[in-house]
C-alpha positions as CSV (number, residue, x, y, z in Angstrom):
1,X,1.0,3.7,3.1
2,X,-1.8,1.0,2.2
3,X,-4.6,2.6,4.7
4,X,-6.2,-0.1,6.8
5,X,-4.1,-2.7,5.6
6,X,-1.3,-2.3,7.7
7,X,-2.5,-4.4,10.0
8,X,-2.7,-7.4,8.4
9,X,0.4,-6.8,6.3
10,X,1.9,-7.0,10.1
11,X,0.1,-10.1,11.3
12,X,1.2,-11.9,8.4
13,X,5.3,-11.0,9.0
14,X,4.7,-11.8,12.7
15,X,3.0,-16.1,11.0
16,X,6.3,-16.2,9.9
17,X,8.9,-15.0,12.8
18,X,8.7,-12.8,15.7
19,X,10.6,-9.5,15.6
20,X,10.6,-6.0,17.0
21,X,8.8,-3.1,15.9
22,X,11.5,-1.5,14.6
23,X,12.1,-4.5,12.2
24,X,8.7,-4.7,11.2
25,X,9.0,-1.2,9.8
26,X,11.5,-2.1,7.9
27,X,10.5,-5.3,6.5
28,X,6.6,-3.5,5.9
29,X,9.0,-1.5,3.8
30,X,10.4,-4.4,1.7
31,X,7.0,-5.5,1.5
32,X,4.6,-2.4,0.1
33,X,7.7,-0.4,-0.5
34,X,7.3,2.3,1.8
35,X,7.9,2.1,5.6
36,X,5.2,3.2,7.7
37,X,5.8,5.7,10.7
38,X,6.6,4.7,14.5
39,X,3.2,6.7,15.1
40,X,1.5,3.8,12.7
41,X,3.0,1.0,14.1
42,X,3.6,0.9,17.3
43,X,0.1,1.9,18.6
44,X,-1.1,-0.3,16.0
45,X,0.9,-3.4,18.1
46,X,-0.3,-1.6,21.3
47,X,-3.4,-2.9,19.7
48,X,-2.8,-5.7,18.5
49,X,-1.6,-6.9,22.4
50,X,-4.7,-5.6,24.0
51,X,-6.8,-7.5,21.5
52,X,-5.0,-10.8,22.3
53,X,-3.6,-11.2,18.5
54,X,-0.3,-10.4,19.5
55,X,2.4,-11.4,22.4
56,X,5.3,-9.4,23.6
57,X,8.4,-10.6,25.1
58,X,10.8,-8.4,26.3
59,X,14.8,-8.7,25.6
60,X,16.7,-6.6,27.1
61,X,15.2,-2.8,26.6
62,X,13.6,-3.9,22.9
63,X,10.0,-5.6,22.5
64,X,10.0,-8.8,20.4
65,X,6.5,-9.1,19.1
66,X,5.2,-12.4,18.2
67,X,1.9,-13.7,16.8
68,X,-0.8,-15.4,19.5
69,X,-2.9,-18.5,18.7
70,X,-5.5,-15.8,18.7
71,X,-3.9,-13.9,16.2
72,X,-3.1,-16.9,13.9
73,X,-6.9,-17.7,14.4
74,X,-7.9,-14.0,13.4
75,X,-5.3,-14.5,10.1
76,X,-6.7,-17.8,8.9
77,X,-10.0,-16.2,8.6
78,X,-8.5,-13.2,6.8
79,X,-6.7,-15.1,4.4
80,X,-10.0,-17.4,4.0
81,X,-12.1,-14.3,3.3
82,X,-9.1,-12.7,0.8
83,X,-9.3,-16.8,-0.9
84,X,-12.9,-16.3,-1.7
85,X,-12.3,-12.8,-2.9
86,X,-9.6,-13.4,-5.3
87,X,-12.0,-17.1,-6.7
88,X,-14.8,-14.1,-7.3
89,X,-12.4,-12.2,-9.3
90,X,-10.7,-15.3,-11.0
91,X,-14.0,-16.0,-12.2
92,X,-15.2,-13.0,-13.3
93,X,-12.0,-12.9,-15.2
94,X,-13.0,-16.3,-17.0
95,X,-16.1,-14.7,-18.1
96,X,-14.2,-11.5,-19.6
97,X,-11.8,-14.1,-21.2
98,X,-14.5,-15.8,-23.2
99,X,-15.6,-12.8,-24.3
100,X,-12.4,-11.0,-25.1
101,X,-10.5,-14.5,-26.1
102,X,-7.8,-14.1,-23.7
103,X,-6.3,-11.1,-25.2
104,X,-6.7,-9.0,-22.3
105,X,-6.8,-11.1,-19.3
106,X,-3.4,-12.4,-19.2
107,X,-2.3,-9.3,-16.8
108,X,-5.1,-9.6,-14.5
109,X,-4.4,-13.6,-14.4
110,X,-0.6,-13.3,-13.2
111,X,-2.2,-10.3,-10.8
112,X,-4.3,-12.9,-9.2
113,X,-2.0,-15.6,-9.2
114,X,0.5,-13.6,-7.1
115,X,-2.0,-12.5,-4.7
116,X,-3.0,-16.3,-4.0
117,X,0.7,-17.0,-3.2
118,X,0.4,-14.4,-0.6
119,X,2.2,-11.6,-2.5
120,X,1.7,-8.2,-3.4
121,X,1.6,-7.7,-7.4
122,X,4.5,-5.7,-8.9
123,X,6.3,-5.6,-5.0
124,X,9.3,-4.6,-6.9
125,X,7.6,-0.9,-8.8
126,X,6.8,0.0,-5.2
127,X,6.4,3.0,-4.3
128,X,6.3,4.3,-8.2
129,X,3.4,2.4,-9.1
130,X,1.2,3.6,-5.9
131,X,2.3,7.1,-6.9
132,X,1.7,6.6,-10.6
133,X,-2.2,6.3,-9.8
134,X,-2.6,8.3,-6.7
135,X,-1.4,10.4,-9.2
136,X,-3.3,9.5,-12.2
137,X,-6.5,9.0,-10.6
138,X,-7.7,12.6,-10.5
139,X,-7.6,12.6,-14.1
140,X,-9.3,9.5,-14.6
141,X,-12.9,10.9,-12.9
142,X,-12.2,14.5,-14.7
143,X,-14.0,15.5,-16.9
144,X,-11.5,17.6,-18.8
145,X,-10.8,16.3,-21.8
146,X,-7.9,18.3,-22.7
147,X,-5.6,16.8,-19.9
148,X,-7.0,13.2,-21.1
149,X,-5.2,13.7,-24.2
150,X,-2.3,14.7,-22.7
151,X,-2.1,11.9,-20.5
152,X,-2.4,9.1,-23.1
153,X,0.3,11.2,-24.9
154,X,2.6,10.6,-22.0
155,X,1.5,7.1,-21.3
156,X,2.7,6.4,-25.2
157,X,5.7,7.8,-24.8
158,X,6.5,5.6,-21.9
159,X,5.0,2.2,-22.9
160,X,7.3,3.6,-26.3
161,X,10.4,3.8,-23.9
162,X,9.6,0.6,-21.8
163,X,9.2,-1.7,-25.1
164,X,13.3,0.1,-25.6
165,X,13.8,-2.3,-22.7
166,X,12.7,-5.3,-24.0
């Protein structure tokens, strides 16, 4: 799960329509590609309520959540904050461009670009890319050589494979 962001991953489902918690799961899951427990959730809308970011309306014996003029107010200025984040990077990506002529900076570009649209970069490799570099990670702050070389070996072969594709 993306620790900490959960929250805002819900406010922003709850801008566009109100549903219950049991569909927010599952649309979290369409989102990030993994679906984050009724022990996440719920007390995190519990929350949410108490806080005044979030209304519930009962039908029937299921709770339809919906997001408060509070909670639209608390969104804007998380979405303003993640706006002047992602113009830091852009331009700090402008300076490595110059430098590198574009050659590497193409990724990075269409990375930022999605996340201006309000999307989450490569939604549809979820959850393999999260456990790729959970996985990876451990390696990348070793010290050990030997299982460096091992990696790129296997990182070769795959970029080998996935050009196949293409």
């Amino acid at each position: 799960m993306i620790r900490g962001h959960l929250k805002i991953v819900v406010m922003n489902l709850l801008d566009r329509r109100s549903m219950s918690g049991y569909v927010l799961m599952n649309e979290v899951k369409e989102i990030i590609g993994s679906k984050p427990s009724p022990g996440s959730m719920y007390p995190l809308l519990d929350s949410l309520s108490r806080d005044g970011h979030v209304t519930i309306e009962m039908q029937g014996r299921k709770k339809i959540y919906s997001l408060s003029k509070q909670g639209r107010k608390l969104l804007l200025m998380i979405n303003k904050k993640k706006d002047k984040i992602i113009e830091r990077l852009s331009e700090g990506i402008k300076i490595f461009e110059s430098m590198d002529h574009g050659k590497e900076t193409e990724f990075f570009k269409m990375f930022l670009n999605e996340m201006k649209m309000g999307k989450l970069p490569l939604n549809h490799l979820n959850p393999e890319l999260m456990e790729f570099r959970t996985a990876l990670f451990p390696f990348l702050i070793s010290k050990n050589n030997k299982n460096r070389v091992k990696i790129k070996k296997i990182i070769k072969e795959s970029t080998k494979k996935i050009k196949e594709l293409q």
